[in-house]
matplotlib code that plots the C-alpha trace (Angstrom):
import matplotlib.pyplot as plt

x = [0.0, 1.3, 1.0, -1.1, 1.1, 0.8, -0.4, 1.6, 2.4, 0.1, 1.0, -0.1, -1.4, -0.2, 3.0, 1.5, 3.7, 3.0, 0.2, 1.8, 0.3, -0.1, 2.7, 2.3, 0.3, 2.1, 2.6, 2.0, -0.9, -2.3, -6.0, -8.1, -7.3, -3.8, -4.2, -7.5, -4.8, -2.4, -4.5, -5.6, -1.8, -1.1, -4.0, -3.4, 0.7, -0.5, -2.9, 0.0, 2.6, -0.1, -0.6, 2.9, 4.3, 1.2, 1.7, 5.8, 4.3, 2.5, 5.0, 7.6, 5.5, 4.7, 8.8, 9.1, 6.5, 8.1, 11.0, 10.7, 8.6, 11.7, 13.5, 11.7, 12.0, 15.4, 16.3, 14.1, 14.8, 14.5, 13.1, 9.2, 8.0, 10.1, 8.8, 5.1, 5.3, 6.9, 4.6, 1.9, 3.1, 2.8, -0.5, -1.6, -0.3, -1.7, -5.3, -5.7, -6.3, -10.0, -10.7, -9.8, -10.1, -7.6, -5.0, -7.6, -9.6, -8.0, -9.9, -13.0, -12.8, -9.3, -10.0, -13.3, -10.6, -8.3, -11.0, -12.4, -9.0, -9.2, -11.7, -8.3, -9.0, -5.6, -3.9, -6.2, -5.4, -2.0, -2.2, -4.5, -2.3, 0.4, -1.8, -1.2, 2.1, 3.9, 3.1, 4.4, 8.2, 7.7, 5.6, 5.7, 4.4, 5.6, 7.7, 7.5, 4.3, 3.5, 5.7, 4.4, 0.8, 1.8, 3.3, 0.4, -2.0, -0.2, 0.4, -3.9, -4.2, -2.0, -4.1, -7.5, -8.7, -9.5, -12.9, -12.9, -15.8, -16.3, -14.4, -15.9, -14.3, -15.9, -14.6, -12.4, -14.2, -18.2, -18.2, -18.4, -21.7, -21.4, -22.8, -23.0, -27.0]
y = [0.0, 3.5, 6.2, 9.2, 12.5, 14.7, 12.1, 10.7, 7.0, 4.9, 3.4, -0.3, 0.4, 0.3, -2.5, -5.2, -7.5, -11.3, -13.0, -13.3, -15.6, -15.3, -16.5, -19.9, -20.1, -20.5, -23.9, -21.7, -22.1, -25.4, -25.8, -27.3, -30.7, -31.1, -29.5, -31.9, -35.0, -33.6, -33.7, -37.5, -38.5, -36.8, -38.4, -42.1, -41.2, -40.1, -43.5, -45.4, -44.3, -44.4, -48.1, -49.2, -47.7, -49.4, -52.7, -52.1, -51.7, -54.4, -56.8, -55.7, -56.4, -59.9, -60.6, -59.0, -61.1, -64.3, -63.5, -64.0, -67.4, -68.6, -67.4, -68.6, -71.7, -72.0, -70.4, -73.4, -76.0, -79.2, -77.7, -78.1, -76.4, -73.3, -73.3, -73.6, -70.9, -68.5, -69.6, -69.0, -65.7, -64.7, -66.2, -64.0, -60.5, -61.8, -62.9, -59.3, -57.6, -59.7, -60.0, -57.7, -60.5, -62.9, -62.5, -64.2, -66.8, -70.5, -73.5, -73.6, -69.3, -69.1, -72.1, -69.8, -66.8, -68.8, -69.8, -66.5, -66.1, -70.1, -72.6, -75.2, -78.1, -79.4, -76.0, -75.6, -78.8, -77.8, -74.2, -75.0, -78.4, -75.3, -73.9, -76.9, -77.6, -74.8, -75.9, -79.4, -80.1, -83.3, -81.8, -84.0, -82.8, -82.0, -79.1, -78.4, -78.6, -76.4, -74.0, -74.1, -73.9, -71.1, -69.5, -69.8, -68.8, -65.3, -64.7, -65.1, -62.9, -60.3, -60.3, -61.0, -57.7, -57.5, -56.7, -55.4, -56.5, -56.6, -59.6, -62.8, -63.6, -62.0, -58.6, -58.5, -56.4, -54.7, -51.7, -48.9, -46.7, -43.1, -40.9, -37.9, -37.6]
z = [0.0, -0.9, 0.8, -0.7, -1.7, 1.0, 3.8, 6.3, 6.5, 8.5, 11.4, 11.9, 15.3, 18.9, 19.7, 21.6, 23.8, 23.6, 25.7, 29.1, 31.5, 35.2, 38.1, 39.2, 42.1, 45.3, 47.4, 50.4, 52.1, 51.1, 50.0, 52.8, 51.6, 52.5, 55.4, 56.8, 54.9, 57.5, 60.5, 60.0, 59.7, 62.5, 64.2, 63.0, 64.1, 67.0, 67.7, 66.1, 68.6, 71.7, 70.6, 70.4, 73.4, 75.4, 73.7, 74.7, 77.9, 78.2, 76.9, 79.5, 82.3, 80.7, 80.2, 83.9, 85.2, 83.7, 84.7, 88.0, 87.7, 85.7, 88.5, 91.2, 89.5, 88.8, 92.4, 94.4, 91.9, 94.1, 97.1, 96.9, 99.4, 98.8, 95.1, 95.8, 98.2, 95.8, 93.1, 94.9, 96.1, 92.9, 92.0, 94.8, 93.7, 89.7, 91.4, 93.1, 90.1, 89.8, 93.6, 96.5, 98.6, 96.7, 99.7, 102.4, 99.8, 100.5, 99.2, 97.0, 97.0, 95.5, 92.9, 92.0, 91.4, 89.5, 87.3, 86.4, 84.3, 83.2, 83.6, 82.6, 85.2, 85.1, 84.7, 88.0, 89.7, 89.6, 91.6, 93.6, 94.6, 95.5, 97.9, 100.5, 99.1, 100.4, 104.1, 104.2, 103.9, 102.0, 99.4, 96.0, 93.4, 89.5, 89.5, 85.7, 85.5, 88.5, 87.0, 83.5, 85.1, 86.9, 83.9, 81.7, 84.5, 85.4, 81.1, 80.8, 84.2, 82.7, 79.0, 80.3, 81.7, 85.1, 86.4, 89.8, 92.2, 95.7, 97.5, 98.1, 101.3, 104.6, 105.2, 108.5, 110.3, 110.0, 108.6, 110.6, 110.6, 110.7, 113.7, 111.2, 111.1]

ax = plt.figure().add_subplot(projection="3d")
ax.plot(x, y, z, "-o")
ax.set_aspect("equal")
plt.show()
């Protein structure tokens, strides 16, 4: 195109720039997603960690606890009556997390305690055989088996949760009424 005489060129219009597009949108804060995805992992850490320390917990208590039956055992190997008596001692302590009165109960009572963690009969023959055992000198019974029984018994104590109730046995003395009216 040529220019008329006497006109001025034409300009082809204003200089545009190229299409430029926006900045990329920032990582920083995070849409409501990531940040309700980071609240539920820090909640199941949270459970995770609560769960494994009481399991550690647990289990440490179990080793302790059969530790010192394996002790007991290994300390009064060959001498009965000392063994029963320290197995039961510990029966005793395990048995007072279902009955209060577990430290007085002798005879048909303490076989009713030992069964509320196994109704075993055998397993049950065998601790409640400890119960006279650990009062006569001569005391013959199977070692091994007493220990194993005893073993068993305080690992199904310690797992089986306890539910506390009022003991069986008589209480020592009457309660004591109060003059407060």
């Amino acid at each position: 195109m040529m220019a008329a005489p006497g006109h001025a060129p034409v300009e082809a219009g204003p200089v545009l720039r190229d299409i430029h597009l926006p900045r990329d949108p920032s990582w920083w804060p995070p849409a409501p997603g990531w940040w309700m995805l980071a609240l539920l992992l820090l909640a199941a850490g949270s459970i995770a960690a609560w769960w494994w320390l009481h399991r550690y917990r647990r289990h440490a208590i179990e080793r302790a606890v059969l530790a010192e039956v394996d002790l007991l055992a290994k300390q009064w190997n060959g001498q009965s009556q000392r063994l029963a008596a320290g197995l039961h001692q510990l029966l005793r302590r395990g048995a007072l997390r279902y009955d209060s009165g577990a430290a007085r109960a002798h005879g048909n009572d303490w076989r009713r305690i030992l069964a509320v963690v196994s109704d075993d009969q055998a397993m049950l023959a065998q601790l409640t055989l400890l119960d006279s055992a650990m009062y006569r000198p001569d005391a013959a019974f199977d070692q091994d088996a007493a220990v194993a029984a005893t073993r068993q018994w305080l690992l199904m104590a310690w797992r089986h949760r306890p539910i506390r109730k009022a003991s069986s046995a008589t209480p020592l003395s009457p309660p004591v009424e109060s003059s407060h009216a």
